[in-house]
N, CA, C and O atoms as a DFTB+ gen file, in Angstrom:
740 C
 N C O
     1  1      37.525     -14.947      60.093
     2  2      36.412     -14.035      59.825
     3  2      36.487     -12.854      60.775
     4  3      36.967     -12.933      61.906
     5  1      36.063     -11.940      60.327
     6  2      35.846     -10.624      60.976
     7  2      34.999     -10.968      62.277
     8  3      34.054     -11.747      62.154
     9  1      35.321     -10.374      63.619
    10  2      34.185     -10.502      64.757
    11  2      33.067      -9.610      64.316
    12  3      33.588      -8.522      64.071
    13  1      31.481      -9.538      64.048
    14  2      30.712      -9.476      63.835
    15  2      30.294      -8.917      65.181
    16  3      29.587      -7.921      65.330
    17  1      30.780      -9.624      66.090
    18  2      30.357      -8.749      67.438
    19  2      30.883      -7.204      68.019
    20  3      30.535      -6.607      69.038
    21  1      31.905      -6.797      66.902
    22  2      32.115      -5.506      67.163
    23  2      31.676      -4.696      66.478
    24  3      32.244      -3.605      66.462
    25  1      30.258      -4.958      65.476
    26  2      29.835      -3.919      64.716
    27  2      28.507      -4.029      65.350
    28  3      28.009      -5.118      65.636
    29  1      27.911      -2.838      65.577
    30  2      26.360      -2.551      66.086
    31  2      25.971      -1.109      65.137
    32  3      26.133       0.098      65.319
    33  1      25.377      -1.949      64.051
    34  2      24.981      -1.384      63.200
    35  2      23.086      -0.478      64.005
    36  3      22.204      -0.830      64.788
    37  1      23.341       0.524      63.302
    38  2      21.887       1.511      63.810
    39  2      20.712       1.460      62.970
    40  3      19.681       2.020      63.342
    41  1      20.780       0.778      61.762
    42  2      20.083       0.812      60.739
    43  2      19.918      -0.576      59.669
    44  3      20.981      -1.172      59.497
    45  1      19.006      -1.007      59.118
    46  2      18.744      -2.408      58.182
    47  2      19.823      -2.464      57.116
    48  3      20.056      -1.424      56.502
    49  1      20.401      -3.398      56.873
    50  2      21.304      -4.039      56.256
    51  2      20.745      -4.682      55.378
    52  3      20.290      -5.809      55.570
    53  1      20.679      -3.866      53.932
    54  2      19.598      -4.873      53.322
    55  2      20.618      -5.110      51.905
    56  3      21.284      -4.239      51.344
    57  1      20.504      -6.574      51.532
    58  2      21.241      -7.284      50.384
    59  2      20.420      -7.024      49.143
    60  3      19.206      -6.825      49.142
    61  1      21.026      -7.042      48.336
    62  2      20.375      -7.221      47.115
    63  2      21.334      -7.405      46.063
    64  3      22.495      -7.004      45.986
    65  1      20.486      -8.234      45.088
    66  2      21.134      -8.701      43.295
    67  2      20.513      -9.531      42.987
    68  3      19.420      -9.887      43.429
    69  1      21.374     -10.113      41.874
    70  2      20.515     -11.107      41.241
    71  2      20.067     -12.506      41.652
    72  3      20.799     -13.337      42.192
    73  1      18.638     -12.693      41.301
    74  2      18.547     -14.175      41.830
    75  2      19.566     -15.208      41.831
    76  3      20.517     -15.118      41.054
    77  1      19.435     -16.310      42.741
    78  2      21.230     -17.018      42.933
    79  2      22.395     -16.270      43.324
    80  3      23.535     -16.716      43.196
    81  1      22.081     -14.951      43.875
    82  2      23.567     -14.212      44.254
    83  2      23.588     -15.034      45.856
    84  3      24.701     -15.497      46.108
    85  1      22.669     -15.241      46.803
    86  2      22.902     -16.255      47.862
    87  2      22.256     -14.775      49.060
    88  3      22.647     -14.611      50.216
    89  1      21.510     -14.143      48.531
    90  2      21.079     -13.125      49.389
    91  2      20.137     -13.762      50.894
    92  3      20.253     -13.350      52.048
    93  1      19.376     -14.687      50.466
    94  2      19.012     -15.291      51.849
    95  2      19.787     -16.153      52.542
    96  3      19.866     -16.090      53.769
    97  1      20.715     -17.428      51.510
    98  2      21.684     -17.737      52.993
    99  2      22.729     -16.964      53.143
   100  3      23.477     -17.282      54.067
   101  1      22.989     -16.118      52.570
   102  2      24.104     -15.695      53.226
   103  2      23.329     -14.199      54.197
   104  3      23.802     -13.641      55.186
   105  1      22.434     -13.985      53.691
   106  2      21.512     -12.794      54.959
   107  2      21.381     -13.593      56.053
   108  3      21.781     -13.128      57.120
   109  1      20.956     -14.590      56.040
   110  2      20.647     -15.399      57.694
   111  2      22.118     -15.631      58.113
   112  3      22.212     -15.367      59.312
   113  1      23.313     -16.026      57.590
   114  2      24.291     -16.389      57.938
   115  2      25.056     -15.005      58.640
   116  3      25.813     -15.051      59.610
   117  1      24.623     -13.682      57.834
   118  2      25.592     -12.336      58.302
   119  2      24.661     -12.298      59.739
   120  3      25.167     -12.558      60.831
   121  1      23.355     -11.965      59.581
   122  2      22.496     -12.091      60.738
   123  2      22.748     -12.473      62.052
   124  3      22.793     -11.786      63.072
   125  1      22.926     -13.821      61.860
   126  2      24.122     -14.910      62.720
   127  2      25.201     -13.862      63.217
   128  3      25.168     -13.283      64.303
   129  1      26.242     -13.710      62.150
   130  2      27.139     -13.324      62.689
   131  2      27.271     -12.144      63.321
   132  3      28.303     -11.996      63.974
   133  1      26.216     -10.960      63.282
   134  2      26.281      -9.949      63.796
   135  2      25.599      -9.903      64.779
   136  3      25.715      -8.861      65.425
   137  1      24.460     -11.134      65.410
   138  2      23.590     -10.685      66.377
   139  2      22.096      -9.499      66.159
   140  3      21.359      -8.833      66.887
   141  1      22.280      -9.794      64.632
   142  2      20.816      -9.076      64.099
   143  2      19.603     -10.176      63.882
   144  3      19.948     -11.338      64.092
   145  1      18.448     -10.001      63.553
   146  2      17.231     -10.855      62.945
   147  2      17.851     -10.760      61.483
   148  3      18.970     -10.284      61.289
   149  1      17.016     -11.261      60.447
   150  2      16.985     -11.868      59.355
   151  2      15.928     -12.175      58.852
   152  3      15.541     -13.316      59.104
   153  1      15.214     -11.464      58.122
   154  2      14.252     -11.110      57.165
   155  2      14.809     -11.099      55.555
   156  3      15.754     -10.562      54.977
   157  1      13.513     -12.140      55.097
   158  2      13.513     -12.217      53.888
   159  2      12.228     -11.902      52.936
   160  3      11.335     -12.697      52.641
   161  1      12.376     -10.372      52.477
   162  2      11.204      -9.819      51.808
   163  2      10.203     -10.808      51.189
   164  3       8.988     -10.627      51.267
   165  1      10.921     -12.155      50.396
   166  2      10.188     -12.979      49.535
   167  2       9.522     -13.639      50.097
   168  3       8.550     -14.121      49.516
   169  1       9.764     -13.921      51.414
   170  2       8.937     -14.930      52.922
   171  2       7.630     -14.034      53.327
   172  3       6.555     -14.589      53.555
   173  1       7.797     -12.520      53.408
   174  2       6.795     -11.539      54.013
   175  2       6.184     -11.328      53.164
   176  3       5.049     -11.595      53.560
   177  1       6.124     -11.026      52.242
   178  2       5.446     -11.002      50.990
   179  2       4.521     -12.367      50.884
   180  3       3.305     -12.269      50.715
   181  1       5.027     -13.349      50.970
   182  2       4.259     -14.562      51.501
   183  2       3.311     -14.891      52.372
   184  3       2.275     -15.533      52.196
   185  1       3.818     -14.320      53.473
   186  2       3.250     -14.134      54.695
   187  2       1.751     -13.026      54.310
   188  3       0.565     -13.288      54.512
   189  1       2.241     -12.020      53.828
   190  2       0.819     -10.880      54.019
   191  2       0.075     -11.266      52.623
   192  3      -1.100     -10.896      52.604
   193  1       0.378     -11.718      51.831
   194  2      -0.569     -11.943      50.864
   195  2      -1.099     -13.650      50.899
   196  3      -1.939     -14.101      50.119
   197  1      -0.354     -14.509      52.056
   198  2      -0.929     -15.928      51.755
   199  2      -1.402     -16.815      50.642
   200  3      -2.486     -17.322      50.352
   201  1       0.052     -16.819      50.015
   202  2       0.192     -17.225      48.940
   203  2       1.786     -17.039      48.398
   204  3       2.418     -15.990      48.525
   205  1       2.259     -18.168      47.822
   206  2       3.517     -18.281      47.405
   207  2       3.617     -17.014      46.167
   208  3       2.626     -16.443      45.713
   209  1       4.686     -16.805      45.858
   210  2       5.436     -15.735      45.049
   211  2       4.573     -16.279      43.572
   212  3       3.700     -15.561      43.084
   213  1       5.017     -17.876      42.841
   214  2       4.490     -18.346      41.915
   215  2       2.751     -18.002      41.878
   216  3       2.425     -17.439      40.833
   217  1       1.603     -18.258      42.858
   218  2       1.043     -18.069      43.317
   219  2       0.751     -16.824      42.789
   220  3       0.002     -16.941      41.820
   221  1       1.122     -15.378      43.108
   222  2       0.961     -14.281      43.186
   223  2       1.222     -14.214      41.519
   224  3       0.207     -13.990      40.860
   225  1       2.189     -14.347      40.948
   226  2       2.506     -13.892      39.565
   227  2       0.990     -14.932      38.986
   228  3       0.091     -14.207      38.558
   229  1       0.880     -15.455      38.971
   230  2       0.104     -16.836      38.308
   231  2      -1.326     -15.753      38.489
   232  3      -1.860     -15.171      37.545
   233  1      -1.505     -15.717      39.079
   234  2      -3.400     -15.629      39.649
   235  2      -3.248     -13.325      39.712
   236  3      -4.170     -12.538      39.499
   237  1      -2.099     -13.059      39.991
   238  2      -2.287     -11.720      40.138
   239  2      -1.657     -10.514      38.866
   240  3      -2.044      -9.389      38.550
   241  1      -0.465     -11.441      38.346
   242  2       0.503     -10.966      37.433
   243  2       1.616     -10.030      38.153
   244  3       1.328      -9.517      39.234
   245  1       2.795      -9.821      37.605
   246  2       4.129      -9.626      38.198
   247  2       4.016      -7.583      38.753
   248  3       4.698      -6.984      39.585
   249  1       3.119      -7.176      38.046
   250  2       3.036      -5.737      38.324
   251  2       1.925      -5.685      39.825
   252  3       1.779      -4.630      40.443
   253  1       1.441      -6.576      40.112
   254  2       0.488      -6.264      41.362
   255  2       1.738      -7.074      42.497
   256  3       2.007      -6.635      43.615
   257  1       2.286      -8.164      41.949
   258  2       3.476      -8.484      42.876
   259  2       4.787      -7.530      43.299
   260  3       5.555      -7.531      44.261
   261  1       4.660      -6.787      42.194
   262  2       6.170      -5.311      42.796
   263  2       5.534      -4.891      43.415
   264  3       6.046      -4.942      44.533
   265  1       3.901      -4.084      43.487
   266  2       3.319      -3.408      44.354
   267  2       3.437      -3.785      46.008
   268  3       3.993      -3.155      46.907
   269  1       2.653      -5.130      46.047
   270  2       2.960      -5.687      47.114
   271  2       4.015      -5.671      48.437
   272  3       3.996      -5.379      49.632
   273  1       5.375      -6.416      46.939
   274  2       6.983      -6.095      47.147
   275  2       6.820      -4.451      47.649
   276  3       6.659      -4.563      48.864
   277  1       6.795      -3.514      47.436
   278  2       7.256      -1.888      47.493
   279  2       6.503      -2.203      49.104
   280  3       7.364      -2.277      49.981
   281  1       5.564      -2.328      49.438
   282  2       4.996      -2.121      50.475
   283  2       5.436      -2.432      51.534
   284  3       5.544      -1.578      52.414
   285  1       5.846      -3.861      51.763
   286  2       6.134      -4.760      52.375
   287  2       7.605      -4.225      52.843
   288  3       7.840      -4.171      54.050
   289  1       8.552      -3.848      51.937
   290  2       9.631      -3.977      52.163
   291  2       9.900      -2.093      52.735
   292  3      10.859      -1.710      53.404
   293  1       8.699      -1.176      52.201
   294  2       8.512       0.094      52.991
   295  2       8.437      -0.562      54.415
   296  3       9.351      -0.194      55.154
   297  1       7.552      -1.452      54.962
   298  2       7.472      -1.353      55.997
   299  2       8.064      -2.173      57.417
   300  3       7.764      -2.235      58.609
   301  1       9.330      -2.882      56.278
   302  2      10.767      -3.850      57.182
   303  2      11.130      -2.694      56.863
   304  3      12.233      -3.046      57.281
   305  1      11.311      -1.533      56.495
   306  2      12.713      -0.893      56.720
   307  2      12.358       0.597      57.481
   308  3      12.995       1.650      57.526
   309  1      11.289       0.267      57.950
   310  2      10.927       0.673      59.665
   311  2      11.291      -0.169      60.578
   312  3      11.466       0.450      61.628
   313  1      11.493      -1.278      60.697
   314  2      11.459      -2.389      61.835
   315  2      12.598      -2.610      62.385
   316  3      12.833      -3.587      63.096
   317  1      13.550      -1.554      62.047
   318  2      15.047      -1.604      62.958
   319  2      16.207      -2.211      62.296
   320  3      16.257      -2.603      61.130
   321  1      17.463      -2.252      63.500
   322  2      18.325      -2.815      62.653
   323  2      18.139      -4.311      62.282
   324  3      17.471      -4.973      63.077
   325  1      18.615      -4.909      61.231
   326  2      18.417      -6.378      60.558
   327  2      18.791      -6.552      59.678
   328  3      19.322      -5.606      59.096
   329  1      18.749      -7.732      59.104
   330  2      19.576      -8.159      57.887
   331  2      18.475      -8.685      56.879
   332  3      17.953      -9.781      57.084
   333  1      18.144      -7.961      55.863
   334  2      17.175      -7.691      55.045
   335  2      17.203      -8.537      53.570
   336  3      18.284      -8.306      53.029
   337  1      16.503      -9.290      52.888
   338  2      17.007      -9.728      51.955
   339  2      15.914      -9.136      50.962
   340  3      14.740      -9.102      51.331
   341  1      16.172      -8.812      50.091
   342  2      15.281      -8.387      49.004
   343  2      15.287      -9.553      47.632
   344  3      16.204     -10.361      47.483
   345  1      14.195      -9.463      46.777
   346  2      14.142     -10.182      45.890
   347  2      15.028      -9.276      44.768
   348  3      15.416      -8.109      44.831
   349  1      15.204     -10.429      43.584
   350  2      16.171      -9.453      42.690
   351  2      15.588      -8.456      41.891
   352  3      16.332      -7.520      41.598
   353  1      14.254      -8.428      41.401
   354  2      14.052      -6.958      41.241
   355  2      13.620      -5.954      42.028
   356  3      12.967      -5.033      41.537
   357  1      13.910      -5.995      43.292
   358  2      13.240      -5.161      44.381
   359  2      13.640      -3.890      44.216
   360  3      12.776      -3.014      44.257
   361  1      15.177      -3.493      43.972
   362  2      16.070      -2.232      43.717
   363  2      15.934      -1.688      42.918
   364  3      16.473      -0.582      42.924
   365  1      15.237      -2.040      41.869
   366  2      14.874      -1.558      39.898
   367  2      13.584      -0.800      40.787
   368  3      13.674       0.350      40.356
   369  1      12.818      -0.796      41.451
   370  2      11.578       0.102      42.026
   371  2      12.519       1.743      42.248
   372  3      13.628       1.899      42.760
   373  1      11.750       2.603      41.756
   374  2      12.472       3.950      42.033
   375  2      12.409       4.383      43.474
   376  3      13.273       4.971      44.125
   377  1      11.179       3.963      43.851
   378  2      10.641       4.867      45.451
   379  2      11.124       3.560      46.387
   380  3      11.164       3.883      47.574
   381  1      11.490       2.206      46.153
   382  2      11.907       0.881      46.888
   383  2      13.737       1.612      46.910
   384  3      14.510       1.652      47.867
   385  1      13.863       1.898      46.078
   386  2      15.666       2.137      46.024
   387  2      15.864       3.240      46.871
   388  3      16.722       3.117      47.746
   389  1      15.187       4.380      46.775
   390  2      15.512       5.889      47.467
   391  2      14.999       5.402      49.076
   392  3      15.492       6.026      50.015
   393  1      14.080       4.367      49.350
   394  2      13.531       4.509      50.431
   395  2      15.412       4.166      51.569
   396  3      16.022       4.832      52.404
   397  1      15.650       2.709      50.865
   398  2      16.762       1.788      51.098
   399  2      18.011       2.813      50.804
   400  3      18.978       2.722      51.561
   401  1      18.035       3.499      50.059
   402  2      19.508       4.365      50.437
   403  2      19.592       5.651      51.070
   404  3      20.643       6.279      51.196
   405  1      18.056       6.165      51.609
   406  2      17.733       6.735      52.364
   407  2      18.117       6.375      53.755
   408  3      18.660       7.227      54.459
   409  1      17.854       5.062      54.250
   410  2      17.342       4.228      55.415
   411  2      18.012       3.037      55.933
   412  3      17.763       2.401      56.956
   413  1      19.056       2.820      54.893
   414  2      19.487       1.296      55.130
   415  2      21.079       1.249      54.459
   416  3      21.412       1.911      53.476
   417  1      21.688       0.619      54.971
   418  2      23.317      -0.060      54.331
   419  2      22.459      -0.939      53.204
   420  3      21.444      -1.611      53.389
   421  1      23.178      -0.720      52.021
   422  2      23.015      -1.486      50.919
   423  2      23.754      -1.989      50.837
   424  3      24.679      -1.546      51.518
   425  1      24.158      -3.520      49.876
   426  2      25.268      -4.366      49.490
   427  2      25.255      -5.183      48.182
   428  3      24.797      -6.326      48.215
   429  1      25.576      -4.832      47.407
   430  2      24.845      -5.199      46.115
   431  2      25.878      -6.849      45.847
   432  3      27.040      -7.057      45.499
   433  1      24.986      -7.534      46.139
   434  2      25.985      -9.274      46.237
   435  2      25.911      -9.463      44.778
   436  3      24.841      -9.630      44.191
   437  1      27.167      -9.432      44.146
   438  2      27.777      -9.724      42.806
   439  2      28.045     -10.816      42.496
   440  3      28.886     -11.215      43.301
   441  1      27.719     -11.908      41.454
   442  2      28.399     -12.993      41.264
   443  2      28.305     -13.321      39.896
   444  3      27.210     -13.057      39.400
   445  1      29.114     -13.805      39.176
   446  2      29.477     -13.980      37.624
   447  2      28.146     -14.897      37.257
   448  3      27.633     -15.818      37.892
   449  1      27.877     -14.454      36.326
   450  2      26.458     -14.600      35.400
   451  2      26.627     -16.393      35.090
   452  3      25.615     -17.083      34.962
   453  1      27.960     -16.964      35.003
   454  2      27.854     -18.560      34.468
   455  2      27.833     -19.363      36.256
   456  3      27.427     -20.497      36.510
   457  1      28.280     -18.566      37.039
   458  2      27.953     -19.429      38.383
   459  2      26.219     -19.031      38.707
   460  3      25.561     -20.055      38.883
   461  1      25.510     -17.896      38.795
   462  2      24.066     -17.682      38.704
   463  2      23.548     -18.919      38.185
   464  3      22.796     -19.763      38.672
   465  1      24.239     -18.802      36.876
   466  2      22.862     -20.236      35.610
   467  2      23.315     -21.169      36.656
   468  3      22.315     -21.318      37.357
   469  1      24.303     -21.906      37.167
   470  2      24.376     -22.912      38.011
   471  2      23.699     -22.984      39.045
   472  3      23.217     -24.041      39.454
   473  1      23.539     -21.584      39.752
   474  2      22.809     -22.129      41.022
   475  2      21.045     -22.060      41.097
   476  3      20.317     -22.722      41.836
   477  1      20.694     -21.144      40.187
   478  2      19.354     -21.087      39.591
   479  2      18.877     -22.385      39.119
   480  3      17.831     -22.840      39.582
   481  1      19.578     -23.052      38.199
   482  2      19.038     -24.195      37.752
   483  2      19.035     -25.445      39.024
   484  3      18.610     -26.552      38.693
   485  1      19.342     -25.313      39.943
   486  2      19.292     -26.174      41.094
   487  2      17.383     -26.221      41.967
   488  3      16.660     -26.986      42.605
   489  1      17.395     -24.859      41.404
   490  2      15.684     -24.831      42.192
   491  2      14.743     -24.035      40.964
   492  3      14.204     -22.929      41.012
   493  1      14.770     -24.975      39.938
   494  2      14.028     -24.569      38.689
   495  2      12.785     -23.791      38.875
   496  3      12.598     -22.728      38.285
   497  1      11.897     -24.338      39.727
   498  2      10.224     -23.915      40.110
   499  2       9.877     -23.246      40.981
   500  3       8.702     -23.209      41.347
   501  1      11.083     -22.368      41.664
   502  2      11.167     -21.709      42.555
   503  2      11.282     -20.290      41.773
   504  3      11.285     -19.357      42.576
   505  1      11.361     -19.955      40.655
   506  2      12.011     -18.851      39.504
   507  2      10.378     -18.470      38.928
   508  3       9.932     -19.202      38.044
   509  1       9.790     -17.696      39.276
   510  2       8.662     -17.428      37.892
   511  2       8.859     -16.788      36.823
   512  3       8.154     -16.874      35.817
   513  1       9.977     -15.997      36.978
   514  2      10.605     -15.125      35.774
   515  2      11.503     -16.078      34.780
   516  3      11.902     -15.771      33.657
   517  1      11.699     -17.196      35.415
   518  2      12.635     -18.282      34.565
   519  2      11.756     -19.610      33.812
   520  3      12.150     -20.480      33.035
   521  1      10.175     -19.297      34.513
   522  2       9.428     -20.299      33.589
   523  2       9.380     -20.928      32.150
   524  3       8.577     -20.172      31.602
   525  1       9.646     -21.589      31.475
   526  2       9.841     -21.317      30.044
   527  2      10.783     -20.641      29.458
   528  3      10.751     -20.516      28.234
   529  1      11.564     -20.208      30.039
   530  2      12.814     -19.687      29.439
   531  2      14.334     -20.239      29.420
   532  3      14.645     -21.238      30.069
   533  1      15.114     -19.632      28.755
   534  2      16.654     -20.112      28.233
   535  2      16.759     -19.635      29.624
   536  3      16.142     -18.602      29.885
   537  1      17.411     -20.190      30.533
   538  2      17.928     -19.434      31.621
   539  2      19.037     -19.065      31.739
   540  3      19.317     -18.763      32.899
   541  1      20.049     -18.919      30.819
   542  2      21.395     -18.125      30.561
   543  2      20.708     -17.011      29.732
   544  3      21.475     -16.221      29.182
   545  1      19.957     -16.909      29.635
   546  2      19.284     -15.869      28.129
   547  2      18.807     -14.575      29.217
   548  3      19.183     -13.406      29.131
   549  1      18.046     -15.047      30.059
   550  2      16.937     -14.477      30.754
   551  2      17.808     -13.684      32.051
   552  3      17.745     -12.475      32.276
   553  1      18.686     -14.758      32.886
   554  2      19.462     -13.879      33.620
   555  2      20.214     -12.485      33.016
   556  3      20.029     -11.326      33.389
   557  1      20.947     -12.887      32.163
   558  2      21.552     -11.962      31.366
   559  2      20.912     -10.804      31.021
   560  3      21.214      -9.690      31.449
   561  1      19.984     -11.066      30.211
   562  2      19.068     -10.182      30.238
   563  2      18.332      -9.425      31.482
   564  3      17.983      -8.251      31.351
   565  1      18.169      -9.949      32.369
   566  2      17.840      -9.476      33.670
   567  2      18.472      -8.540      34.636
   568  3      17.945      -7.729      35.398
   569  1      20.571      -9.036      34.292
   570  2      21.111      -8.565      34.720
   571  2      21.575      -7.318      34.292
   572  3      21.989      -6.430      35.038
   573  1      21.468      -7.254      32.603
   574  2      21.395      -6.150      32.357
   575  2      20.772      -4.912      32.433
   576  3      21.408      -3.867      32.298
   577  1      19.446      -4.952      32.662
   578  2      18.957      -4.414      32.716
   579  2      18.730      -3.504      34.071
   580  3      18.177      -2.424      34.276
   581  1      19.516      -4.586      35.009
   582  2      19.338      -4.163      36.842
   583  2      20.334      -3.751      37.219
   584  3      20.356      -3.285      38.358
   585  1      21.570      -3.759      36.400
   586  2      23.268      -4.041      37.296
   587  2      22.947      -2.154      37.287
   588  3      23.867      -1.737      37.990
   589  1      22.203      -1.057      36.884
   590  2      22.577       0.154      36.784
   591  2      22.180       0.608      38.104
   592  3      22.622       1.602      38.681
   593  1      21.223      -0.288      38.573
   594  2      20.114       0.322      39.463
   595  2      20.817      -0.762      40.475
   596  3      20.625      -0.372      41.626
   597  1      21.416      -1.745      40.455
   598  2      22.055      -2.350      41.660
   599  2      23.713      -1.391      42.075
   600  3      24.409      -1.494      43.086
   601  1      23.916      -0.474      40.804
   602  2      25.527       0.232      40.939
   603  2      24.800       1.368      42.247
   604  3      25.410       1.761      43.241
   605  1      23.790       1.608      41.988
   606  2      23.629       2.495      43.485
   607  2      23.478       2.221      44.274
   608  3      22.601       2.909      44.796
   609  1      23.954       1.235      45.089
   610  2      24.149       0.360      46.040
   611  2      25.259       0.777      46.998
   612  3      26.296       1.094      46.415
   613  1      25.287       0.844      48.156
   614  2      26.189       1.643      49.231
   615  2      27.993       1.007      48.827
   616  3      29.094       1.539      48.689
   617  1      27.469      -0.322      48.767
   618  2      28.725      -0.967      48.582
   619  2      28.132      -2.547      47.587
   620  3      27.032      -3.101      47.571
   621  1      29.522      -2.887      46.806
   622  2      29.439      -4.222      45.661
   623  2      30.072      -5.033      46.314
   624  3      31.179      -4.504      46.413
   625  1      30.109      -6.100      46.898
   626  2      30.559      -7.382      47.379
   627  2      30.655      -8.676      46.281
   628  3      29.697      -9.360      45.919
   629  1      31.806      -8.800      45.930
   630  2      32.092     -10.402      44.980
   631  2      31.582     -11.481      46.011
   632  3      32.271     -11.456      47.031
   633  1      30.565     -12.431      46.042
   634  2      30.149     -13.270      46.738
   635  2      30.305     -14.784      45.905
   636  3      30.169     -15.917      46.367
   637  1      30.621     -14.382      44.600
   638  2      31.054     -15.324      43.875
   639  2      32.077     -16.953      44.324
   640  3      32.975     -16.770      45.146
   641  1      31.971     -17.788      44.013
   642  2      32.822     -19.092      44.705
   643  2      33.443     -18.547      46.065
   644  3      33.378     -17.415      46.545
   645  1      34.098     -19.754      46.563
   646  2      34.355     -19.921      47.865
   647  2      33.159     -20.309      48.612
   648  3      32.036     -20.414      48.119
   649  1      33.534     -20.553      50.071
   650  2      32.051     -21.243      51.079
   651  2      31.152     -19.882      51.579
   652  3      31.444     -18.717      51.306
   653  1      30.395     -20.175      52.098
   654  2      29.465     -19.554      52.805
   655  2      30.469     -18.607      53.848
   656  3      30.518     -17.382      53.744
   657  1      30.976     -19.108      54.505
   658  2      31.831     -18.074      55.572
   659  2      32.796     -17.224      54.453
   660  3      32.884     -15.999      54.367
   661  1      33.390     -18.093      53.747
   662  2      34.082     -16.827      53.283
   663  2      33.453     -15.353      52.619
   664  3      33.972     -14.240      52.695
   665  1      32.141     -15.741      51.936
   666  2      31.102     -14.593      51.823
   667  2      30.951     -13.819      52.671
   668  3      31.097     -12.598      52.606
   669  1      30.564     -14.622      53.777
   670  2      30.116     -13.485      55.527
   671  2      31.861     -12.691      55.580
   672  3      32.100     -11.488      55.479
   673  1      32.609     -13.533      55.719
   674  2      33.407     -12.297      55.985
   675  2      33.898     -11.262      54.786
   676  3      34.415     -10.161      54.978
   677  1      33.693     -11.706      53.861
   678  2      34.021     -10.184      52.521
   679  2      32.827      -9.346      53.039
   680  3      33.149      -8.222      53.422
   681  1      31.343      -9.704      53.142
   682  2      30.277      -8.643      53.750
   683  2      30.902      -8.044      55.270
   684  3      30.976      -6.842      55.527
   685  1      31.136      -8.649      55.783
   686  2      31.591      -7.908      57.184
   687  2      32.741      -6.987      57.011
   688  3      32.574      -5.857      57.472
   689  1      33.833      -7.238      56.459
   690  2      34.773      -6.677      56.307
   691  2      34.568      -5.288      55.265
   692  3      35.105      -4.210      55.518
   693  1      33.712      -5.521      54.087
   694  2      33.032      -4.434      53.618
   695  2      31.947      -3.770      54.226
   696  3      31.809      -2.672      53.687
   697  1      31.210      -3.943      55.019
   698  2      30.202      -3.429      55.630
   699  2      31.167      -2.329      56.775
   700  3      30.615      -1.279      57.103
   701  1      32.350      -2.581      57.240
   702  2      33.175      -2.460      58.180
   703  2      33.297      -0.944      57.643
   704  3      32.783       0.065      58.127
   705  1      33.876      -1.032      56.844
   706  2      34.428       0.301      55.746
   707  2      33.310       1.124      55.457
   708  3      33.673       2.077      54.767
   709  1      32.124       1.139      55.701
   710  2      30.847       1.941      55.540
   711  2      30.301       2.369      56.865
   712  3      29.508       3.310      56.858
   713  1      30.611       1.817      57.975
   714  2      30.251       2.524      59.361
   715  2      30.480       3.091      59.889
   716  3      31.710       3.093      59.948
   717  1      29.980       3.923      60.624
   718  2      29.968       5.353      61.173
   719  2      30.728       4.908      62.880
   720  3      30.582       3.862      63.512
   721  1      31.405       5.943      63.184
   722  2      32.380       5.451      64.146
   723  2      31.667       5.023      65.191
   724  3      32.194       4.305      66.041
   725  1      30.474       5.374      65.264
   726  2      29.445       4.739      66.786
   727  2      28.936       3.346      66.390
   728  3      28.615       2.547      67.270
   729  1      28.851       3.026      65.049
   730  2      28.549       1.772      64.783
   731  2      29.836       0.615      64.960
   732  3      29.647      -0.588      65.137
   733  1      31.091       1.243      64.873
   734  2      31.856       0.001      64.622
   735  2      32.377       0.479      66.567
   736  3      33.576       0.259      66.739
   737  1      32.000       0.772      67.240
   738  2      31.524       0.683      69.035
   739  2      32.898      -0.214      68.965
   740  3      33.344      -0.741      69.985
């Protein structure tokens, strides 16, 4: 793996794609490896509204939950450098996307639509957008609709099979290629 200790990034490192792309363990894991914190929008969002995500869609509906989302994640990407995880429609927000490619390394974590249905279906009730639905139907559909607004993304990372480290280092090694010569120190 790439040393992680020779990049000192100046700015939030924030992941994003589709649900099951592995944006929170593998955000806590790059985190790890770089000597940053590790924030996960879907946890803070939790945190300031006290109440789970399901919770929020259920009792508030999914348009007062992006609001929320936009806010929340305006105001981690004041909070320095870190390793940021966003939910998967966080980047489809117009003023959430400009803020993040304004402000932040993007990484749009890619992974083939038949490994997604696999790892999604592992935490069924954890999905509110997958309630009642075909969940090969719904990703797909999901992904289509986002992959335009995830292509403006600083950089695309295949995070697809292989372990957990081998992910951290395709992100490090791509993140590498996007830093500014005071960052890679």
């Amino acid at each position: 793996m790439a040393d992680g200790a020779l990049i000192q990034v100046e700015k939030p490192i924030v992941l994003l794609g589709m649900m099951g792309a592995g944006k929170s363990s593998l955000g806590l894991r790059l985190g790890e490896a770089l000597g940053l914190a590790f924030r996960d929008a879907d946890a803070e969002i939790e945190k300031a509204a006290q109440m789970s995500i399901p919770e929020i869609f259920e009792k508030h509906g999914e348009a007062a939950f992006r609001d929320g989302e936009r806010r929340v994640i305006q105001r981690l990407l004041t909070e320095g450098p870190q390793v940021l995880a966003l939910g998967g429609g966080a980047f489809a927000n117009d003023t959430t996307r400009a803020q993040i490619l304004a402000q932040a390394h993007s990484i749009w974590l890619d992974v083939p639509l038949d490994e997604l249905v696999r790892r999604v279906q592992k935490k069924p009730g954890k999905r509110p957008l997958l309630v009642g639905q075909d969940v090969r139907a719904k990703l797909s559909e999901l992904l289509d609709a986002r992959q335009t607004f995830y292509a403006e993304a600083d950089l695309k990372v295949d995070v697809g099979g292989g372990t957990h480290e081998d992910a951290v280092a395709r992100l490090i090694k791509a993140l590498e290629t996007r830093l500014t010569p005071s960052e890679k120190a």
